[in-house]
C-alpha positions in Angstrom: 59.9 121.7 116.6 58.4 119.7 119.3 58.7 122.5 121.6 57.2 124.7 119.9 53.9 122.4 119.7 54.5 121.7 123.2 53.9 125.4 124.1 51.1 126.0 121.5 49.5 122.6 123.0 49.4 124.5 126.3 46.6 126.9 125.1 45.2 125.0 122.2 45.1 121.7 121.3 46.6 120.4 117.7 46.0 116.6 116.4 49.2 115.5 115.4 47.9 116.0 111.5 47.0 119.4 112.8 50.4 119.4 114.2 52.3 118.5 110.9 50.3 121.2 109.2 51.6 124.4 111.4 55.1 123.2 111.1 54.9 122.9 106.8 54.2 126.5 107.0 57.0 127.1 109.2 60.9 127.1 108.8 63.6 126.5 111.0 66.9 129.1 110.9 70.3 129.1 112.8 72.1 132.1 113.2 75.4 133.3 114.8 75.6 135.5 117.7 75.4 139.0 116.7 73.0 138.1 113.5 70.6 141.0 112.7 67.0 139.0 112.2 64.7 142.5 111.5 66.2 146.1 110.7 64.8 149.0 111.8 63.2 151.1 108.9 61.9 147.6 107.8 58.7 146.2 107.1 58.5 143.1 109.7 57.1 140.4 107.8 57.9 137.1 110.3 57.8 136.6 114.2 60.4 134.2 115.5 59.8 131.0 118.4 63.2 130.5 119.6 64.2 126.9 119.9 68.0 127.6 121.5 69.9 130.4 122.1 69.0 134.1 123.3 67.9 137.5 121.1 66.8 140.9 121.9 64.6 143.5 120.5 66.1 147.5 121.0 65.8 150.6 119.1 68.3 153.4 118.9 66.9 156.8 119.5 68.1 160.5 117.7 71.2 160.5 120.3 72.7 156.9 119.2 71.4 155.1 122.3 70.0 151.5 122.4 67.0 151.0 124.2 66.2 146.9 124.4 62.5 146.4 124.6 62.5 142.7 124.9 65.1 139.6 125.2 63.7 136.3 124.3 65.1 132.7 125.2 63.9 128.9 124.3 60.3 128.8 124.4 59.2 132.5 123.7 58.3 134.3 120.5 60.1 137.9 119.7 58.7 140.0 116.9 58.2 143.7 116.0 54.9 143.5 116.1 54.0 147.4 115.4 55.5 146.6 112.2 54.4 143.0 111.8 50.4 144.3 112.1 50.5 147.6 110.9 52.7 146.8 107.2 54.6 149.7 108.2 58.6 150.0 108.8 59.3 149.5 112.6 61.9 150.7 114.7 63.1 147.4 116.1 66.6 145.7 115.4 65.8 142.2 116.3 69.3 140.3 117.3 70.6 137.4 118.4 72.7 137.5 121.2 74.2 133.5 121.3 74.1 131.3 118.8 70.6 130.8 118.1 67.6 128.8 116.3 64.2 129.3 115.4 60.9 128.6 114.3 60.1 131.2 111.6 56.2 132.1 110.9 55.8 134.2 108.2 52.8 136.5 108.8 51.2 135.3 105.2 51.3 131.5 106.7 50.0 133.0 110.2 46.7 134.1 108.4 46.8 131.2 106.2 47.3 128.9 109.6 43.8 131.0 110.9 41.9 129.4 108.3 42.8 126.2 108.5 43.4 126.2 111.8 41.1 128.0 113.8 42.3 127.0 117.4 45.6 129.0 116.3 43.7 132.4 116.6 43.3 131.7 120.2 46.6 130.5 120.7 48.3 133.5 119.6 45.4 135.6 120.9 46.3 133.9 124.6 50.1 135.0 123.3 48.7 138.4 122.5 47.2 139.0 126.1 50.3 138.1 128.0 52.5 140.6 126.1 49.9 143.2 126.5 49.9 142.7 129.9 53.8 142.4 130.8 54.1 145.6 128.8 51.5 147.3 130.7 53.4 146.5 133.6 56.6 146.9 132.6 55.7 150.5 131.5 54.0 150.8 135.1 56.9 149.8 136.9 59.2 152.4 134.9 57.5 155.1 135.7 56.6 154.4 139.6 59.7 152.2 140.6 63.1 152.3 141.4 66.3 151.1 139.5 67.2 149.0 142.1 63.3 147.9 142.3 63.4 147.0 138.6 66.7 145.3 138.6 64.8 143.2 141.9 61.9 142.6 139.7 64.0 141.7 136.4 66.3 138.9 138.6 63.0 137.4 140.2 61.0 137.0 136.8 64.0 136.2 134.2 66.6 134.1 136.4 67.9 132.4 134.0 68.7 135.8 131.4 70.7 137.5 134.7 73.9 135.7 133.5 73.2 135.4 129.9 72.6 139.3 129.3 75.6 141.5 129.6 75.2 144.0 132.0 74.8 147.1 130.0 72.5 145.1 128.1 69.9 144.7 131.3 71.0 148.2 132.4 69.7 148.9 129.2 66.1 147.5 129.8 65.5 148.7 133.4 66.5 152.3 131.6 69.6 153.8 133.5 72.9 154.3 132.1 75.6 151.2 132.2 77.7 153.1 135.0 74.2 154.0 137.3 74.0 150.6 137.1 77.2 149.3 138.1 77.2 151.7 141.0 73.7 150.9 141.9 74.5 147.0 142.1 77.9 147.6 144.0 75.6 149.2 146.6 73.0 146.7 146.5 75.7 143.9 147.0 76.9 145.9 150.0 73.7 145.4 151.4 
C-alpha cells in the first residue's frame, strides 16, 4: 500500500488522512500465476496497481492469435481502459503472469475518490498523459521500425521484463511471429 501512495505522492500530494481515505476505497488481491483478472467480452469495472508480481493485457483476434498490448510490473497500473470509460465489453484478457498482488480501484470509488479528493483527478490525468503518449509511440514505432529496432527499444525501456517475459510473449508485443523472433535474435547475438 505504501507504494502505491508513494507513486501517487509523485504527482499529487495526499496528507496522510488523505492517504488513509484512497486506500478504504481500495482493496488488496493476490492471485496465482496464470489468474484471469478481466475477460474479454466483459464490462471492465476496476484498474489494477500492481504491488508484486507481473500481468499482461492481449487480445486474440478472428485467427486465435494473442496480441499483448501491455505487461505491467510493481509500480504500474494495467486496465482495459476502452472498456473501463466507455461501460462497454472490451477485448482485453488481463492476466497475471507470476504470482501477483494488487491494489484494486473500482471505477465507482475512482469517481467517488474525485470528489473528495480532487488532487486525484490530476494524478490519474498525469497517469492518463503518459499512456497516451507511450501508445502513440509505440504505434509509431510499429509501423516505421524494425523488429530488431523494437526488440532494441523494448530491452532499453523495460530491462527488467527481458527475463521475466517468455519469449513468445515479447515476440508477441513487438508483433512478429515466436520463430521470426528467435531467428531474428540468433542473428542479432551473432552480431
Amino acid at each position: 500500500m505504501q507504494s502505491l501512495i508513494a507513486h501517487i505522492q509523485k504527482h499529487s500530494p495526499l496528507t496522510p488522512d488523505e492517504a488513509a481515505l484512497f486506500l478504504a476505497h481500495t482493496e488488496t488481491r493476490k492471485y496465482k500465476a496464470k489468474s484471469v483478472l478481466q475477460h474479454a467480452g466483459t464490462v471492465c469495472t476496476e484498474t489494477y496497481f500492481i504491488t508484486s508480481g507481473l500481468v499482461r493485457s492481449f487480445y486474440i483476434n478472428d485467427n486465435i492469435v494473442e496480441h499483448i498490448l501491455n505487461f505491467a510490473c510493481e509500480g504500474w497500473w494495467i486496465s482495459d481502459m476502452y472498456s473501463l470509460f466507455s461501460g462497454k465489453p472490451g477485448d482485453l484478457f488481463i492476466e497475471t503472469l507470476e504470482d501477483t498482488e494488487v491494489i484494486v480501484l473500482p471505477k465507482a470509488q475512482q469517481e467517488l475518490l474525485y470528489q473528495q479528493l480532487p488532487q486525484l483527478e490530476r494524478y490519474f490525468r498525469i497517469l492518463a498523459e503518459n499512456s497516451l503518449v507511450a501508445h502513440q509511440e509505440r504505434l509509431m514505432d510499429n509501423m516505421s521500425r524494425s523488429a530488431e529496432e523494437r526488440f532494441e527499444k523494448f530491452c532499453k525501456r523495460y530491462p527488467s521484463l527481458i527475463q521475466r517475459v517468455p519469449q513468445k510473449q515479447i515476440a508477441s508485443y513487438i508483433g512478429v511471429t515466436p520463430e521470426f523472433f528467435s531467428k531474428m535474435k540468433g542473428k542479432m547475438l551473432r552480431k
